[in-house]
DOGU-595878 format. One record per residue: x, y, z of N, C-alpha, C, CB in turn; residue number from 1. Coordinates in nm, 2 decimals. Last residue first. Glycine has a CB too. Example, Ala and Ser with C-alpha at 12.3 -4.5 7.8 and 13.67 -1.06 7.14 Angstrom:
BEGIN
+--------+--------+--------+--------+--------+--------+--------+--------+--------+--------+--------+--------+-----+
|    n_x |    n_y |    n_z |   ca_x |   ca_y |   ca_z |    c_x |    c_y |    c_z |   cb_x |   cb_y |   cb_z |   k |
+--------+--------+--------+--------+--------+--------+--------+--------+--------+--------+--------+--------+-----+
|   1.28 |  -0.22 |   0.71 |   1.37 |  -0.11 |   0.71 |   1.29 |   0.00 |   0.79 |   1.41 |  -0.06 |   0.57 |   2 |
|   1.32 |  -0.57 |   0.78 |   1.23 |  -0.45 |   0.78 |   1.32 |  -0.33 |   0.78 |   1.13 |  -0.45 |   0.90 |   1 |
+--------+--------+--------+--------+--------+--------+--------+--------+--------+--------+--------+--------+-----+
//
This chain:
BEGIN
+--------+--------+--------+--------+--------+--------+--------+--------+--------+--------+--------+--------+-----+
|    n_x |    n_y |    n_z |   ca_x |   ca_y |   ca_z |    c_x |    c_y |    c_z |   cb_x |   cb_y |   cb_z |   k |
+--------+--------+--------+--------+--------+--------+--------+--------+--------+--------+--------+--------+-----+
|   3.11 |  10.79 |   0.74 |   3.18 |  10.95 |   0.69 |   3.08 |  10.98 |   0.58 |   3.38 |  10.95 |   0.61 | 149 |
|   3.11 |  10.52 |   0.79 |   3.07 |  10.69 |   0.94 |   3.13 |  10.78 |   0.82 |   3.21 |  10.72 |   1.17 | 148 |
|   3.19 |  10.36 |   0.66 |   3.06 |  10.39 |   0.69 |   3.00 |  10.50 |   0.78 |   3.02 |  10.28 |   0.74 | 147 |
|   3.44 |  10.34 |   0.46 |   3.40 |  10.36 |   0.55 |   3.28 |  10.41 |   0.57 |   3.47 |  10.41 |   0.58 | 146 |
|   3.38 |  10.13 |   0.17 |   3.44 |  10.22 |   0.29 |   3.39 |  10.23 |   0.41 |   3.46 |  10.35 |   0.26 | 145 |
|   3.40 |   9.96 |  -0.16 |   3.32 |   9.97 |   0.00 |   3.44 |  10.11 |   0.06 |   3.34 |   9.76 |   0.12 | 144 |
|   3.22 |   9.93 |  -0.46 |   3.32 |  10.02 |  -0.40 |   3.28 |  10.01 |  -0.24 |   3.30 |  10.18 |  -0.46 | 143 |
|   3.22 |   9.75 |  -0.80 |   3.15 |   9.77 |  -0.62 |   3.29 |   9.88 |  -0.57 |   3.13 |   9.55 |  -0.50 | 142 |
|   3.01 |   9.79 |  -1.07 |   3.13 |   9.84 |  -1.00 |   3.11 |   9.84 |  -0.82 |   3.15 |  10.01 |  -1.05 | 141 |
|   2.88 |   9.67 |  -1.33 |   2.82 |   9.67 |  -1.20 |   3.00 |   9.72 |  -1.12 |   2.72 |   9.47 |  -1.16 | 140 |
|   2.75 |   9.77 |  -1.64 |   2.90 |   9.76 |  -1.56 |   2.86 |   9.78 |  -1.40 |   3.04 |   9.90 |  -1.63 | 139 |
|   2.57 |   9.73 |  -1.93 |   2.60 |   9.78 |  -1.82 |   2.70 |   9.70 |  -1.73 |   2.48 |   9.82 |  -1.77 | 138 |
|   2.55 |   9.84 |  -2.27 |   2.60 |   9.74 |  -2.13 |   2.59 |   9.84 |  -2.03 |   2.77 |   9.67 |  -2.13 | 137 |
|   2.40 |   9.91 |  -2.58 |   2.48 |   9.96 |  -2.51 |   2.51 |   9.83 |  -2.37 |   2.41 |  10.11 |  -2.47 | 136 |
|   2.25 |  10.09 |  -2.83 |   2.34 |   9.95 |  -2.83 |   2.44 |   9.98 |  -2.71 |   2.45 |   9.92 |  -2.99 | 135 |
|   1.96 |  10.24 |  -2.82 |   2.14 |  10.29 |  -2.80 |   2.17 |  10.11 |  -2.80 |   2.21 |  10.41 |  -2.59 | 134 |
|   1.63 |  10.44 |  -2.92 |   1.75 |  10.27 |  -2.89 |   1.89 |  10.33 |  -2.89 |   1.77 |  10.12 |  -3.05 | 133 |
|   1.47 |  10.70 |  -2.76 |   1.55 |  10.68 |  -2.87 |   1.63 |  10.48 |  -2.78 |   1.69 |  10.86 |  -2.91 | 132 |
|   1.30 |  10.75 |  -2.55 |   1.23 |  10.75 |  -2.64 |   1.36 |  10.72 |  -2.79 |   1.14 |  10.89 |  -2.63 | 131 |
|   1.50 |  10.74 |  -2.32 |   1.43 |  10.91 |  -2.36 |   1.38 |  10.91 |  -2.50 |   1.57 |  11.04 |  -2.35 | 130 |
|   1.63 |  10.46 |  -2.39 |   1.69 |  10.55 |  -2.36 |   1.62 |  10.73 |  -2.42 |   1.82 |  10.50 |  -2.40 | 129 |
|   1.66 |  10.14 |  -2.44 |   1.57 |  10.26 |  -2.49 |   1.59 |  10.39 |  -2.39 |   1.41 |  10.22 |  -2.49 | 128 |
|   1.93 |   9.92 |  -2.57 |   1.83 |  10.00 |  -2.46 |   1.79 |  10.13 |  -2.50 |   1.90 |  10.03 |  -2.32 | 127 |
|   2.03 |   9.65 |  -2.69 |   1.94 |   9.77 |  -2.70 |   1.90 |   9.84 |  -2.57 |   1.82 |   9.75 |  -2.77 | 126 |
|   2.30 |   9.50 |  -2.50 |   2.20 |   9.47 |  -2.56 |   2.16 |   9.61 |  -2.62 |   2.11 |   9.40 |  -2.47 | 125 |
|   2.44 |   9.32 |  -2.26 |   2.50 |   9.38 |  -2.40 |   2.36 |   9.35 |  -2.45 |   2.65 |   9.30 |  -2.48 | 124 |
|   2.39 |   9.24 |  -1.98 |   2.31 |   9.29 |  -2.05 |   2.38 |   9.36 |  -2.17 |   2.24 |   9.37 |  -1.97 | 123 |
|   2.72 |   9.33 |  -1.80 |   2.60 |   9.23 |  -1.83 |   2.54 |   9.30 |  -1.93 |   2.50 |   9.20 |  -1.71 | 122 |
|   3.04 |   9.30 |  -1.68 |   2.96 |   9.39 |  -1.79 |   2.87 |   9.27 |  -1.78 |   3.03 |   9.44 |  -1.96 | 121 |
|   3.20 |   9.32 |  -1.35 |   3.12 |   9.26 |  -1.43 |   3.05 |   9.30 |  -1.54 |   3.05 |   9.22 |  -1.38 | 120 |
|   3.35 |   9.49 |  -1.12 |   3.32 |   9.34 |  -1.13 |   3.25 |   9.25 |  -1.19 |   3.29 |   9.31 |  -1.04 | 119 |
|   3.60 |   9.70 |  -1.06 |   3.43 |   9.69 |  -1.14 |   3.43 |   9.54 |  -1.25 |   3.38 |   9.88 |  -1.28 | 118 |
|   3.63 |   9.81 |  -0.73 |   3.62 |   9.67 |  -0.88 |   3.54 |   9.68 |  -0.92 |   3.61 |   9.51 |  -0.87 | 117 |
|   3.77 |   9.98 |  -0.48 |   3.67 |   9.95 |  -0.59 |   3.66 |   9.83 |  -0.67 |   3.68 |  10.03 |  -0.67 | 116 |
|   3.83 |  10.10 |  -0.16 |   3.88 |  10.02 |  -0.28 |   3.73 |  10.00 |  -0.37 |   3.96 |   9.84 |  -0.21 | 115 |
|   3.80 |  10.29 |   0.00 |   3.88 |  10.25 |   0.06 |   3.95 |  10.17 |  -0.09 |   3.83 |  10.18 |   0.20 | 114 |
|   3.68 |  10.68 |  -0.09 |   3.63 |  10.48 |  -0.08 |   3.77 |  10.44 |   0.00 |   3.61 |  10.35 |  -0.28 | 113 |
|   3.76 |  10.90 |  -0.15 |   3.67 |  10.92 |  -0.09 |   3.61 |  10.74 |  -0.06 |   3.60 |  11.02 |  -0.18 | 112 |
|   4.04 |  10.95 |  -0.20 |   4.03 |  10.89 |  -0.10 |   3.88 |  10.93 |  -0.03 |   4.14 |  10.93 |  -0.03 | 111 |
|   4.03 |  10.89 |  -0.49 |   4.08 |  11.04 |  -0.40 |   4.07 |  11.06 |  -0.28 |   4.01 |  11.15 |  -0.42 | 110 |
|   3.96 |  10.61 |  -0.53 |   3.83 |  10.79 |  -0.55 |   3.88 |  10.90 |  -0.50 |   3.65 |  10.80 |  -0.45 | 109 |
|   4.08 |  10.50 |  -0.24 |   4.03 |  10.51 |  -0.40 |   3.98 |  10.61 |  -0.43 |   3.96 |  10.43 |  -0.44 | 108 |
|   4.43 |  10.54 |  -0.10 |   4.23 |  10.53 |  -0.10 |   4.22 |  10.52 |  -0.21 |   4.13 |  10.64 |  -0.05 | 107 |
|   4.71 |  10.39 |  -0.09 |   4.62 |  10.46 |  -0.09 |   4.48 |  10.44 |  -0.10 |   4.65 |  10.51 |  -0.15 | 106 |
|   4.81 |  10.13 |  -0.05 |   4.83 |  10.17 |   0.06 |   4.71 |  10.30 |   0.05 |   4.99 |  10.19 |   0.07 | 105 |
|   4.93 |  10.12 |  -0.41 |   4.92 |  10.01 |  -0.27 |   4.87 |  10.09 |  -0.14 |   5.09 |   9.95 |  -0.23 | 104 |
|   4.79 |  10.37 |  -0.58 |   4.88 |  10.25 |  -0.56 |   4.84 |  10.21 |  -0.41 |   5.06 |  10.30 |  -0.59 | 103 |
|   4.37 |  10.38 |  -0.71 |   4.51 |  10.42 |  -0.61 |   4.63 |  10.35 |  -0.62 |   4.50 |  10.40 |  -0.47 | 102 |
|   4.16 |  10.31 |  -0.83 |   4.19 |  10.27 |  -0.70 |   4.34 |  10.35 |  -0.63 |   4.20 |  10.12 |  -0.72 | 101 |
|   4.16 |  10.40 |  -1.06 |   4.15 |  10.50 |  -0.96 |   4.16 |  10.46 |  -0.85 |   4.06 |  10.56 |  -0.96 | 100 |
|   4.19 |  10.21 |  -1.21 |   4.30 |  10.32 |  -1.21 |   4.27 |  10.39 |  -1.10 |   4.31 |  10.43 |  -1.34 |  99 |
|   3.94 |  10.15 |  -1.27 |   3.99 |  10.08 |  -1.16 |   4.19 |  10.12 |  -1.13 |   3.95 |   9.90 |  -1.20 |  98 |
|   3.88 |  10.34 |  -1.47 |   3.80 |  10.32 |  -1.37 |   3.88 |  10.26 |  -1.25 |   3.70 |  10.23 |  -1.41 |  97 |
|   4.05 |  10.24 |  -1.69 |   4.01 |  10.37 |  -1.67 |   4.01 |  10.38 |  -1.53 |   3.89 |  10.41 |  -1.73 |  96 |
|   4.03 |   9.91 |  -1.75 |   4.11 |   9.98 |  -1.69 |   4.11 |  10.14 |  -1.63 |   4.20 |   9.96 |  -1.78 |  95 |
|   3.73 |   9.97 |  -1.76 |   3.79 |   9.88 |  -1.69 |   3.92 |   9.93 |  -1.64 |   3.79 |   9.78 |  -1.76 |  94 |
|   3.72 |  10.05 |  -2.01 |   3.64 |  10.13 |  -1.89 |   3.70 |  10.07 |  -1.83 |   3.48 |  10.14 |  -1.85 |  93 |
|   3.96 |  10.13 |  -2.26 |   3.89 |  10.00 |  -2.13 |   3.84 |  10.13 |  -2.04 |   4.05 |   9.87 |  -2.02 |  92 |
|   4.11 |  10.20 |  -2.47 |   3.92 |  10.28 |  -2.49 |   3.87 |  10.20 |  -2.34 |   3.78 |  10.21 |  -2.69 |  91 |
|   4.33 |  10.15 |  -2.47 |   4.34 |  10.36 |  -2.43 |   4.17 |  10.33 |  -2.39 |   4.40 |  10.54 |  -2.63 |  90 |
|   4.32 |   9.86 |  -2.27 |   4.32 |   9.89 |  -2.37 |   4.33 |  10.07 |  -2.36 |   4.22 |   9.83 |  -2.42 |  89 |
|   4.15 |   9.60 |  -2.13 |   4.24 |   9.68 |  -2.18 |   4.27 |   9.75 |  -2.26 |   4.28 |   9.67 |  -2.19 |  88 |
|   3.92 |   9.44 |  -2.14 |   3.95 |   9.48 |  -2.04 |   4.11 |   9.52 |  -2.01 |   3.90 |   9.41 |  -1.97 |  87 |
|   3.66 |   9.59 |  -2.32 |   3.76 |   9.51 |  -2.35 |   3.86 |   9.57 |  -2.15 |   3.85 |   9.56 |  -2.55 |  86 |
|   3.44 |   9.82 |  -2.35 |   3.38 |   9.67 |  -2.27 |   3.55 |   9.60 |  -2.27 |   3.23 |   9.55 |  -2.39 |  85 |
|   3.50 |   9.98 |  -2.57 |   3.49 |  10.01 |  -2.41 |   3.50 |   9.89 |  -2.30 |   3.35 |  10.09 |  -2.37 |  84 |
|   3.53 |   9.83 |  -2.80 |   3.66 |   9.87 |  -2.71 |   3.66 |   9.95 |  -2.57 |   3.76 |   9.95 |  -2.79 |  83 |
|   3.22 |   9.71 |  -2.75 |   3.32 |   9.59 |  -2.80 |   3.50 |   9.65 |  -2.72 |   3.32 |   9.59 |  -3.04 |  82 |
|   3.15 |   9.97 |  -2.84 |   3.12 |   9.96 |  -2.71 |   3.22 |   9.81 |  -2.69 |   2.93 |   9.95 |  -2.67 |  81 |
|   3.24 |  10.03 |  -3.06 |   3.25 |  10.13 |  -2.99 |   3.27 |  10.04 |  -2.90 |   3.17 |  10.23 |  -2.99 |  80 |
|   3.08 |   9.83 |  -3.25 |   3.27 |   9.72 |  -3.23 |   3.31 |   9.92 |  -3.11 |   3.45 |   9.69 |  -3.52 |  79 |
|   2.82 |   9.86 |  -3.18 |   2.91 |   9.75 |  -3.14 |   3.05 |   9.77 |  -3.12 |   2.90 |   9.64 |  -3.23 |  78 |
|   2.80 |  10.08 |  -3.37 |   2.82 |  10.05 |  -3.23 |   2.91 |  10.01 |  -3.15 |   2.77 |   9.98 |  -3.20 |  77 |
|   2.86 |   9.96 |  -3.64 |   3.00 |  10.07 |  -3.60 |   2.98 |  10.08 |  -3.42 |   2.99 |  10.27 |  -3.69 |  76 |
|   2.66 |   9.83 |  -3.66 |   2.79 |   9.74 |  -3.63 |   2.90 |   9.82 |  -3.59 |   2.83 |   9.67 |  -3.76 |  75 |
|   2.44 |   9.99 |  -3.61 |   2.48 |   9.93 |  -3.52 |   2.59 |   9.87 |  -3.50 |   2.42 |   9.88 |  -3.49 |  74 |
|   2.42 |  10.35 |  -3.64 |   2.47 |  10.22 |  -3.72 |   2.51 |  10.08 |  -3.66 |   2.60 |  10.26 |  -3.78 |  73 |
|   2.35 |  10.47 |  -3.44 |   2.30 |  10.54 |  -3.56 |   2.34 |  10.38 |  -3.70 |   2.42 |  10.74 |  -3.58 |  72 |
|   2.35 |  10.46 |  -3.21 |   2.20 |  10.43 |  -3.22 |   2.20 |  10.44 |  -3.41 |   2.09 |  10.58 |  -3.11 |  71 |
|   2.59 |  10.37 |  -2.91 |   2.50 |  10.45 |  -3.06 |   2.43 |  10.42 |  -3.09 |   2.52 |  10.47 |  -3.17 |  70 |
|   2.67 |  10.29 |  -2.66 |   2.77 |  10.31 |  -2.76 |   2.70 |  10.42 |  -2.91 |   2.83 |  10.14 |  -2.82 |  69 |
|   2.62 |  10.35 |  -2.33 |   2.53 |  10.33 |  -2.45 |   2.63 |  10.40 |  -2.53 |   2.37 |  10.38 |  -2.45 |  68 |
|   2.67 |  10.21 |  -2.03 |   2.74 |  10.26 |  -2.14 |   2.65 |  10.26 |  -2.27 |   2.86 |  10.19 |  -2.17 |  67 |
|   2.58 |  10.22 |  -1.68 |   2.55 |  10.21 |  -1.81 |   2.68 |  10.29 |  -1.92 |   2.39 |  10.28 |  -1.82 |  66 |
|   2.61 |  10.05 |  -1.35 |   2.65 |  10.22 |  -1.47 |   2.62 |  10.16 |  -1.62 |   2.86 |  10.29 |  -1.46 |  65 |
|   2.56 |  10.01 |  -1.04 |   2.49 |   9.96 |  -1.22 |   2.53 |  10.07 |  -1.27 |   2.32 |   9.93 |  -1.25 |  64 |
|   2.74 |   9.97 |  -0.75 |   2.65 |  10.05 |  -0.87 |   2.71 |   9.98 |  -1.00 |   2.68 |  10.25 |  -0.87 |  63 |
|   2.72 |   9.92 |  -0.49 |   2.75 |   9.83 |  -0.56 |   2.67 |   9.89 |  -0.68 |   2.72 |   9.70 |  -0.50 |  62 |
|   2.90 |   9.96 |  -0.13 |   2.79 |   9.98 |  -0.29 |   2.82 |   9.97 |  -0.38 |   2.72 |  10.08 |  -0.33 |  61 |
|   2.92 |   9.86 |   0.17 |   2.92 |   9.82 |   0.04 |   2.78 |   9.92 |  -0.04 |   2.90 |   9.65 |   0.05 |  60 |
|   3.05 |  10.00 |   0.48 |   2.94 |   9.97 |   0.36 |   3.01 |   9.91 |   0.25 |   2.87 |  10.09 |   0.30 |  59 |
|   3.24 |   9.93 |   0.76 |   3.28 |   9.95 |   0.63 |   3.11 |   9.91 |   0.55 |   3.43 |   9.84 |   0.58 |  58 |
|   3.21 |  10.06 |   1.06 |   3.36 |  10.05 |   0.97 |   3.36 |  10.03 |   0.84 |   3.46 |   9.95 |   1.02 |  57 |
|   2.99 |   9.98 |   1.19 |   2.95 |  10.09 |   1.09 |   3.10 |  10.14 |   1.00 |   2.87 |  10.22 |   1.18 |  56 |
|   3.01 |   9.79 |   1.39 |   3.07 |   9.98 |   1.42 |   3.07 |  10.06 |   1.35 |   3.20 |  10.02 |   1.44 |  55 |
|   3.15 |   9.57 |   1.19 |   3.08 |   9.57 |   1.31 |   3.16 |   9.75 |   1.31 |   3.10 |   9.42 |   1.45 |  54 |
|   3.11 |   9.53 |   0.86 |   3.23 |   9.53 |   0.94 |   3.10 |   9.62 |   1.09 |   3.41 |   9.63 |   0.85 |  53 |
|   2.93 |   9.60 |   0.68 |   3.02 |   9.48 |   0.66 |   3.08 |   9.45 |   0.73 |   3.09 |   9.48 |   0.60 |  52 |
|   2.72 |   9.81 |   0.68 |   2.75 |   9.75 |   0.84 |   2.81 |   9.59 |   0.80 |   2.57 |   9.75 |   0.96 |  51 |
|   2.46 |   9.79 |   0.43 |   2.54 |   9.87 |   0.52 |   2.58 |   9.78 |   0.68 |   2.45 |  10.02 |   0.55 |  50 |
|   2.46 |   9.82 |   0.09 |   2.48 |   9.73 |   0.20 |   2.60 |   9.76 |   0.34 |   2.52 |   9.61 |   0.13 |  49 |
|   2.30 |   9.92 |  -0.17 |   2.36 |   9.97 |  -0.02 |   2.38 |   9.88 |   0.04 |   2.28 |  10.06 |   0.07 |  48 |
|   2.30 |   9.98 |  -0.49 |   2.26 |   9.88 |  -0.40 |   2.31 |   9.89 |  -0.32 |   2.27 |   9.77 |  -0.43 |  47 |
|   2.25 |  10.28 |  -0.76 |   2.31 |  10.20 |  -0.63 |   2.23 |  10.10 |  -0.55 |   2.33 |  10.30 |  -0.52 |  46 |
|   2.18 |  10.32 |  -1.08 |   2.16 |  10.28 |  -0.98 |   2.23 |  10.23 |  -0.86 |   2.10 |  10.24 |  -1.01 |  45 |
|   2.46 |  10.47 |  -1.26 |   2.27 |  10.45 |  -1.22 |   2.27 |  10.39 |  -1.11 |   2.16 |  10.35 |  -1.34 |  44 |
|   2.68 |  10.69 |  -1.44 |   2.64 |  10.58 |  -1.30 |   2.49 |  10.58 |  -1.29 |   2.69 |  10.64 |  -1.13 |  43 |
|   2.71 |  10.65 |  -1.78 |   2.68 |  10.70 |  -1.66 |   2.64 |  10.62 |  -1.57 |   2.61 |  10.78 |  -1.66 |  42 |
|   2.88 |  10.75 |  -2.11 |   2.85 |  10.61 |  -1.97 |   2.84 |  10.71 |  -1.86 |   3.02 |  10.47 |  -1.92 |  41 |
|   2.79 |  10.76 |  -2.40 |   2.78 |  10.79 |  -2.32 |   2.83 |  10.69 |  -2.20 |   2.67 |  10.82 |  -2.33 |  40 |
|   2.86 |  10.84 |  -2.79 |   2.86 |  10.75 |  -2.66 |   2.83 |  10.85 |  -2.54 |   3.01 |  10.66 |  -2.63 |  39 |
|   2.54 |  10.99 |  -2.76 |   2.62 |  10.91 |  -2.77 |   2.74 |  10.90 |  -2.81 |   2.58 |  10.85 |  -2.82 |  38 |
|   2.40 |  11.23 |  -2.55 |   2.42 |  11.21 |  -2.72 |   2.54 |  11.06 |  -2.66 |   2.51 |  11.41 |  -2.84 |  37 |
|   2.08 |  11.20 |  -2.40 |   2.23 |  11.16 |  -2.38 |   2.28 |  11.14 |  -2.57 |   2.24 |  10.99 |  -2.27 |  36 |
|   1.86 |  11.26 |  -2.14 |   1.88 |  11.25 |  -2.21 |   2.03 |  11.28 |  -2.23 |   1.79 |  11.30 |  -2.26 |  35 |
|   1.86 |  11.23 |  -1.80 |   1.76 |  11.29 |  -1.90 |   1.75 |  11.25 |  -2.05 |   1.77 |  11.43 |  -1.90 |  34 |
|   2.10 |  11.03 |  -1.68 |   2.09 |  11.20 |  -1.72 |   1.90 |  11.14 |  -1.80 |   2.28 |  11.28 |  -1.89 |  33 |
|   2.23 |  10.97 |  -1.41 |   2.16 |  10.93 |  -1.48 |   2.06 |  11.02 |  -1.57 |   2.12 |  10.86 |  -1.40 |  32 |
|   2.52 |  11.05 |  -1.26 |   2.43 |  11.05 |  -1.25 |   2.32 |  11.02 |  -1.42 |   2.43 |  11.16 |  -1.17 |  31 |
|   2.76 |  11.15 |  -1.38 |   2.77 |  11.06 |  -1.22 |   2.61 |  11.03 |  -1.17 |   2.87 |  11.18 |  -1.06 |  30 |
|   2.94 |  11.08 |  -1.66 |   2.82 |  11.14 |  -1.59 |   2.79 |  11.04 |  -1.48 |   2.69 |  11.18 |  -1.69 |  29 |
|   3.05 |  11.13 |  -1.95 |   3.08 |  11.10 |  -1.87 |   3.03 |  11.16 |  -1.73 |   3.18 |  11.09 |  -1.90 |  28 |
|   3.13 |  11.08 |  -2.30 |   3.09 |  11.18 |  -2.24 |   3.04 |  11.06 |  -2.08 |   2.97 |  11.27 |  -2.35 |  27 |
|   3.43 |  11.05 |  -2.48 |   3.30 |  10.98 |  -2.43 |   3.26 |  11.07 |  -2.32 |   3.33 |  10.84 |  -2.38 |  26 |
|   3.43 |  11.26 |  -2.79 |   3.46 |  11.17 |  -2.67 |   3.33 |  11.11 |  -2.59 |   3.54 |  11.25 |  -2.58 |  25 |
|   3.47 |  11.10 |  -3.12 |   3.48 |  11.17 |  -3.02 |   3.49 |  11.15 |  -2.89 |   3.43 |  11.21 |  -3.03 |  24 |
|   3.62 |  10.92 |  -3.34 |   3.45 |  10.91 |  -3.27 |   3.40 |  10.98 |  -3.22 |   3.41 |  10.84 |  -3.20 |  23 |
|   3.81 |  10.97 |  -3.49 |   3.70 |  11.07 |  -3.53 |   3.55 |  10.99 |  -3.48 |   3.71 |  11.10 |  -3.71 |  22 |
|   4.01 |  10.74 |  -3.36 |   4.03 |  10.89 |  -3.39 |   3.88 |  10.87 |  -3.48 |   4.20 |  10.96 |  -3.50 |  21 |
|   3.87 |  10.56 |  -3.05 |   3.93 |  10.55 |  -3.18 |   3.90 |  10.66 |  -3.24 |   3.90 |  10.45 |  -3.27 |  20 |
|   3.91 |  10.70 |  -2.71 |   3.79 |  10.62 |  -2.82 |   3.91 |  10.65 |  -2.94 |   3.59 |  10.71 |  -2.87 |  19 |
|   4.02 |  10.66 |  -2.42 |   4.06 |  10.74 |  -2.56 |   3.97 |  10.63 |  -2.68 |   4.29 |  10.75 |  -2.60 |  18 |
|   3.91 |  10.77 |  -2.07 |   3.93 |  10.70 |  -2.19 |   3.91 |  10.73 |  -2.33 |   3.87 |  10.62 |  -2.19 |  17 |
|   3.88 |  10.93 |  -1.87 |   4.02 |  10.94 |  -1.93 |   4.04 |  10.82 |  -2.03 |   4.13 |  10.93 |  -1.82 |  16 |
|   3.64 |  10.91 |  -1.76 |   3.65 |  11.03 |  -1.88 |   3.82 |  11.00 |  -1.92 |   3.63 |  11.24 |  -1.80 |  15 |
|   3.61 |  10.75 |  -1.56 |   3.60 |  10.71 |  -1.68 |   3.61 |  10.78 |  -1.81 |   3.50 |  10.66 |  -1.67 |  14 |
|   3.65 |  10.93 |  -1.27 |   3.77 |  10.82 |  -1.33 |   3.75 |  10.75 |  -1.49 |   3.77 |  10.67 |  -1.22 |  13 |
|   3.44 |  11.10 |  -1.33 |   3.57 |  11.14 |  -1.37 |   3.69 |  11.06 |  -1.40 |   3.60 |  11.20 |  -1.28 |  12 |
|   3.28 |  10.86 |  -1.24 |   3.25 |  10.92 |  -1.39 |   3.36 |  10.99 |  -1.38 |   3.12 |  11.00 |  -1.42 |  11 |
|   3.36 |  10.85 |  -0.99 |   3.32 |  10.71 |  -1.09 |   3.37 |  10.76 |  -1.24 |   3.11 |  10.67 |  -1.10 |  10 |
|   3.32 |  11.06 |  -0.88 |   3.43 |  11.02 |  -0.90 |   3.45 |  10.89 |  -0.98 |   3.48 |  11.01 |  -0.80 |   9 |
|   3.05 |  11.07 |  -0.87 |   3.13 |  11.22 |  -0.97 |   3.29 |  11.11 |  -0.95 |   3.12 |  11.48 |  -0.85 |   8 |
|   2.99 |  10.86 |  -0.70 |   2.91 |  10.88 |  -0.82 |   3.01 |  10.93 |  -0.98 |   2.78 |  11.01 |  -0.77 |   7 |
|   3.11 |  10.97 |  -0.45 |   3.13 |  10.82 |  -0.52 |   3.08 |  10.87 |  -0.68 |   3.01 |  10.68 |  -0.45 |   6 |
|   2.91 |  11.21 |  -0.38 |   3.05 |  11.23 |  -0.44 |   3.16 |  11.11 |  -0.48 |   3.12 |  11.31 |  -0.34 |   5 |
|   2.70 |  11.07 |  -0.39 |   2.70 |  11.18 |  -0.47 |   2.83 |  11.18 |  -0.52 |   2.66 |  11.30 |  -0.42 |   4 |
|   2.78 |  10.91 |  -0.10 |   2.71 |  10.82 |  -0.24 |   2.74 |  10.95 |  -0.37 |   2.48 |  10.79 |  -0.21 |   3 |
|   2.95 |  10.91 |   0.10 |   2.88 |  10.99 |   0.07 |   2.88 |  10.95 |  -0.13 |   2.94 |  11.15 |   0.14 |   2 |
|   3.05 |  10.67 |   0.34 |   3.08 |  10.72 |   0.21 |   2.96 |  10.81 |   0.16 |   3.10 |  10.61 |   0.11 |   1 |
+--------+--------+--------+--------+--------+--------+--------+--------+--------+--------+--------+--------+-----+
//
């Protein structure tokens, strides 16, 4: 699997979520930006685990993506990130994301994985983010495939 183009498909699969009318949108990034108007969610860090299957037939990775909901009011935060974090819904990362697995039989990511899950929100908390706080989680997503491509 070619990690970069996992990344951009993470984040494209999460742009098709509908926040409540006059929040705007959620802005949506395969990489770990510099700086970030809020909301945001983006892929961060990968964990590699390579050679699940003998012959180099299937990796695991297992990426930490962040959502930071706002900075400016926290209870209006919260209840942002409260309908990203829900695991349904127009605002579900959850559902968004794991949409992309495909129907039965197909690939995931456009057939750049085999299958995905995003298998956990942790850390609901502040995070400091390029010298500013955001009320925000993070979302550990595993994705395995093929290991020769």
């Amino acid at each position: 699997m070619q990690i970069s183009a996992v990344r951009d498909a993470i984040a494209d699969a999460a742009r098709v979520v509908q926040l409540p009318t006059g929040i705007g949108k959620l802005t949506c990034l395969g990489y770990v930006p510099d700086s970030v108007v809020a909301p945001v969610f983006f892929v961060g860090e990968v964990d590699i685990t390579f050679d699940k299957v003998m012959g180099r037939a299937m990796d695991e990775l297992l990426f930490t993506c962040r959502v930071l909901a706002g900075r400016a009011d926290d209870r209006s935060a919260q209840r942002i990130l409260d309908a990203l974090l829900s695991g349904a819904g127009e605002a579900s990362l959850k559902q968004a994301i794991e949409a992309a697995r495909g129907a039965p039989g197909e690939y995931a990511l456009g057939g750049l994985a085999d299958d995905l899950h995003l298998e956990r929100v942790q850390g609901y908390r502040w995070y400091e983010h390029a010298g500013s706080s955001y009320v925000g989680a993070e979302l550990a997503i595993k994705v395995i495939g093929d290991g020769r491509t």
